[in-house]
C-alpha positions as CSV (number, residue, x, y, z in Angstrom):
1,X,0.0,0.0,0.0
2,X,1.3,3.3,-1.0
3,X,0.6,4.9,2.5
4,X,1.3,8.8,1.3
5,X,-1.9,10.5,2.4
6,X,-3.8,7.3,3.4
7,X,-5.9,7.8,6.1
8,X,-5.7,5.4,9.8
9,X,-7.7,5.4,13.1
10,X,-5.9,3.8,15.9
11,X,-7.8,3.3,18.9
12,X,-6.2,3.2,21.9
13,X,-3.6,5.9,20.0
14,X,-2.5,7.8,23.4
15,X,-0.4,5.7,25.1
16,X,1.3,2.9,24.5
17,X,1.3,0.5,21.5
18,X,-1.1,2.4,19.7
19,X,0.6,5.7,20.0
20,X,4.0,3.9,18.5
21,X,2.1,3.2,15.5
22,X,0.1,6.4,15.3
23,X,3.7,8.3,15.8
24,X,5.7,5.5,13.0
25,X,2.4,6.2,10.3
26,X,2.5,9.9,10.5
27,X,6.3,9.8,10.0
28,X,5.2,7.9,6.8
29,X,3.1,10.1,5.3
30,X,0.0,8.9,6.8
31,X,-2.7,11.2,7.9
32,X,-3.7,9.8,11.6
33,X,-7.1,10.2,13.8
34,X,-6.5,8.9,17.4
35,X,-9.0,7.9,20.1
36,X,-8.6,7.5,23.8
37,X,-10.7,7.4,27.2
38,X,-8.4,10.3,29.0
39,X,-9.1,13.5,28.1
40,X,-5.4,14.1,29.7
41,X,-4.1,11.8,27.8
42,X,-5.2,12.3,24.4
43,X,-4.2,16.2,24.7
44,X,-0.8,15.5,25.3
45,X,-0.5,12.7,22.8
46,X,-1.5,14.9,19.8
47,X,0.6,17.6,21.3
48,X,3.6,15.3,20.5
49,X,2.5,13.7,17.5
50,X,0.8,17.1,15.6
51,X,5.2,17.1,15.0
52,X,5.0,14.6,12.7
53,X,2.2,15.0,10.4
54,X,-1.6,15.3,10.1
55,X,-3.4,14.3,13.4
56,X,-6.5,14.5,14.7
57,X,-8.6,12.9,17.9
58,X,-11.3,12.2,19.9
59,X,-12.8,10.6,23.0
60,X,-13.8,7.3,22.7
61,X,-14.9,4.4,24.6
62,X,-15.3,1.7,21.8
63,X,-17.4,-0.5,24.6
64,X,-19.9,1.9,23.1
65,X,-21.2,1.4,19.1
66,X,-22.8,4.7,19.0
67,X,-19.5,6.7,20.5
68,X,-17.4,4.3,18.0
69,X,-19.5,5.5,15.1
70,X,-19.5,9.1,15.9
71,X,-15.7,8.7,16.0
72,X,-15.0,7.1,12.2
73,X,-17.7,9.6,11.4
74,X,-15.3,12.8,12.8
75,X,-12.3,11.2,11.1
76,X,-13.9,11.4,7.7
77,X,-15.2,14.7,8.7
78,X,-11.6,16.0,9.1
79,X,-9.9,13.7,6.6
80,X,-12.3,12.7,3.9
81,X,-12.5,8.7,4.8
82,X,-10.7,5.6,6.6
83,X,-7.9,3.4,4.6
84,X,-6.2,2.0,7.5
85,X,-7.9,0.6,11.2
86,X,-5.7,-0.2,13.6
87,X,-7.9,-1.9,16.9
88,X,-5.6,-1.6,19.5
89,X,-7.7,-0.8,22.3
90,X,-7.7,-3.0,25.1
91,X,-7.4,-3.7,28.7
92,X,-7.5,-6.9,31.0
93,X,-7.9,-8.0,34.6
94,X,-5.1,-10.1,35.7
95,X,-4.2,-11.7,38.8
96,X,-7.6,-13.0,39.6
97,X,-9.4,-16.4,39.3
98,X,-12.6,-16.7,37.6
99,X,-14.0,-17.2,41.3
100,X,-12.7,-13.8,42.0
101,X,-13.4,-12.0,38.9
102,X,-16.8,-10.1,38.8
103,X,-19.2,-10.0,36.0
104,X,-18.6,-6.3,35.6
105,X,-14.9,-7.0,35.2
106,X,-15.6,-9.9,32.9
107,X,-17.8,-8.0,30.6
108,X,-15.6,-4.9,30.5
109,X,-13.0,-7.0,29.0
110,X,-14.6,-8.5,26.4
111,X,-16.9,-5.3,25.6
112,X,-13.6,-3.7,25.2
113,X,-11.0,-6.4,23.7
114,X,-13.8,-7.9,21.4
115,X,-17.5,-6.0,21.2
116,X,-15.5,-2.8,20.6
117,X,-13.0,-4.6,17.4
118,X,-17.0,-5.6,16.1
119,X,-17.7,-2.1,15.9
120,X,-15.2,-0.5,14.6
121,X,-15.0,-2.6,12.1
122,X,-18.3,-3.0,11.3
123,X,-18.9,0.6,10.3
124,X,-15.5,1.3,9.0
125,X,-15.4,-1.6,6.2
126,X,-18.4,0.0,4.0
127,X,-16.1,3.7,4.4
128,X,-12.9,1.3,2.7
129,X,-15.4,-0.2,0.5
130,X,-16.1,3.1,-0.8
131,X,-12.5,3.9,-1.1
132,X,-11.7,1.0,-3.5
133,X,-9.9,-1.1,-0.4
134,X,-8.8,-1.0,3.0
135,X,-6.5,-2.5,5.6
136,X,-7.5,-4.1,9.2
137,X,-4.9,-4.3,11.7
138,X,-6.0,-6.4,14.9
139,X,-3.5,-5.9,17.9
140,X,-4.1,-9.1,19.7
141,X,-2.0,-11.3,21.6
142,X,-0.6,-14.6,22.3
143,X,-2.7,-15.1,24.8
144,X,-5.3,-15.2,22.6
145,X,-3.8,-19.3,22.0
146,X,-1.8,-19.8,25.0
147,X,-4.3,-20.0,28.1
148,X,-2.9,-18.7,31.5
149,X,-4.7,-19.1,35.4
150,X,-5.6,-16.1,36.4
151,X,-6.1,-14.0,33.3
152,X,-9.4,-15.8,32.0
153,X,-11.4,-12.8,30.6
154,X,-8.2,-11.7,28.8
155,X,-7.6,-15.2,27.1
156,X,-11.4,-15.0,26.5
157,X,-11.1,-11.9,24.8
158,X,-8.2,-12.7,22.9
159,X,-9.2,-16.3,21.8
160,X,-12.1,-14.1,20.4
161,X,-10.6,-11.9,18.7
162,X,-8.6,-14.2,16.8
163,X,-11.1,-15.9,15.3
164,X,-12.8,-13.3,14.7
165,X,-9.7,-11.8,12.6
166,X,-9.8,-14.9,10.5
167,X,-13.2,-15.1,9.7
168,X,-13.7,-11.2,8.9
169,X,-10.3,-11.7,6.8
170,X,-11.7,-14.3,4.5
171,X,-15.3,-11.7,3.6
172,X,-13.6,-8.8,2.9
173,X,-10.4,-10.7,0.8
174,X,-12.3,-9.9,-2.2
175,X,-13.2,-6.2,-1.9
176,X,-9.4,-5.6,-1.3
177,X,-9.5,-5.3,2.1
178,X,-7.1,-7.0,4.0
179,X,-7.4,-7.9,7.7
180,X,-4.1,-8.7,10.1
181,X,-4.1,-10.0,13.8
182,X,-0.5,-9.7,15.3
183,X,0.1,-11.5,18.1
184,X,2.7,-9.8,20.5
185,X,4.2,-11.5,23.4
186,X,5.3,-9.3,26.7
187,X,5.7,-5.2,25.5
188,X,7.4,-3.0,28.0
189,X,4.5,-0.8,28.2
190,X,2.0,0.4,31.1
191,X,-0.8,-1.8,29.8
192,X,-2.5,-3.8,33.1
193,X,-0.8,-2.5,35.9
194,X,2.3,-3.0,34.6
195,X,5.1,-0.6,34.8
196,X,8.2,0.4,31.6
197,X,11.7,0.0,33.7
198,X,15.0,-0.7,32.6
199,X,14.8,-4.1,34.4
200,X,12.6,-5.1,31.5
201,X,14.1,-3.7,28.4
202,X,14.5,-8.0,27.0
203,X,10.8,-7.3,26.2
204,X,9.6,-6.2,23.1
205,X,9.0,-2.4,23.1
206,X,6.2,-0.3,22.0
207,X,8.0,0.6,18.5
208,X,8.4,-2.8,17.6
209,X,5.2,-3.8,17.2
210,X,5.0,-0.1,15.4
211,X,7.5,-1.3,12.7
212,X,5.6,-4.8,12.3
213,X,2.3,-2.8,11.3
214,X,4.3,-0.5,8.6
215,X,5.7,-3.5,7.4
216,X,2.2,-5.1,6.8
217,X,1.2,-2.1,5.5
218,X,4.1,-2.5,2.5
219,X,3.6,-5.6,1.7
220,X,3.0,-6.1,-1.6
221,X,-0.6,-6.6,-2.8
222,X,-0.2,-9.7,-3.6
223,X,0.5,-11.2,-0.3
224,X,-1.8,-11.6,2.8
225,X,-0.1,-12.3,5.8
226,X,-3.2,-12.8,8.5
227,X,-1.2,-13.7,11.4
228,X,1.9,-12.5,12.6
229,X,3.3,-13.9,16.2
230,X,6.5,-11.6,17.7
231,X,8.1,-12.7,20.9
232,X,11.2,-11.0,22.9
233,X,14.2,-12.7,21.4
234,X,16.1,-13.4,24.3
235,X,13.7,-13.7,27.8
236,X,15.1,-14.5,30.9
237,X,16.3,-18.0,31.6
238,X,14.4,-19.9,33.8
């Protein structure tokens, strides 16, 4: 895909994963919309990345369909369409048994990590249609095939959205859209509690998985790859 001027929407853009890739696309050429649930948060991130290109973004809790819509709707509003969705908003509840874990908890996770994928999706595809093609990115996780105690809901989600990814990959195929889960193992990022530190720099970092969604992107059109698993190269021995 030739990305000069192509448009994206990354949700989850202002922290994180999702702000790597928004920051790595508007280096390369690519006119970006962001969303985020922190007012805070999504002020400063286009602060920064309105230095690298064309940004724009909104508040957004994709649990909701109608706040999801209204957000692909203000992207085309302020870029004439959607080329590019990256679903990288997510969250999880780790640390607790399904005996622990509420149904509030439960269903936030997979409102969030799955629901929220449905609906973006589902209004963005007829916007690429219209466009001659698209491109899906689905930031899931290997989780999503390796089942751990205590993080239930996530695996849920996760299991979820991979085959959702596959299925959604093979209807749109022929309106030349592609669709692309990447499955990242442990990120150095704040995501669930977690903390960055130096003391974990043998994870993957934020820009990797950045430079694995450009590369996607450049593929060349003949090629589909619809899963993509990246681990830390060297983790601690155990």
């Amino acid at each position: 895909m030739n990305l000069e001027n192509k448009v994206a929407v990354v949700t989850g853009g202002t922290k994180g994963i999702g702000f790597a890739i928004a920051e790595l696309l508007l280096k390369s050429g690519v006119k970006v919309f962001i969303c985020g649930r922190s007012k805070g948060d999504l002020k400063q991130a286009l602060e920064w990345l309105s230095r690298h290109g064309q940004v724009e973004g909104e508040l957004c809790d994709v649990r909701s369909e109608e706040q999801v819509k209204m957000m692909l709707a203000e992207a085309t509003r302020f870029f004439g369409g959607v080329d590019i969705l990256v679903n990288n908003a997510g969250m999880g509840y780790f640390g607790k048994t399904v005996e622990e874990m509420s149904g509030d908890e439960f269903r936030q996770t997979l409102e969030t990590n799955l629901f929220g994928v449905f609906y973006a999706c589902h209004h963005a595809i007829p916007m690429m249609k219209k466009r001659g093609g698209g491109y899906v990115i689905n930031i899931s996780s290997l989780a999503g095939q390796n089942p751990h105690p205590k993080m239930a809901a996530y695996n849920a989600s996760k299991f979820g959205l991979n085959g959702f990814s596959e299925a959604l990959m093979q209807e749109v195929r022929q309106d030349n859209i592609k669709v692309t889960y990447i499955c990242p193992g442990s990120v150095n990022t704040a995501f669930g509690g977690d903390s960055p530190s130096d003391e974990k720099s043998w994870q993957l970092q934020p820009q990797d998985i950045a430079q694995v969604v450009f590369n996607v992107l450049n593929i060349p059109e003949n090629a589909l790859p619809s899963k993509i698993e990246i681990r830390p190269s060297k983790p601690p021995q155990k």
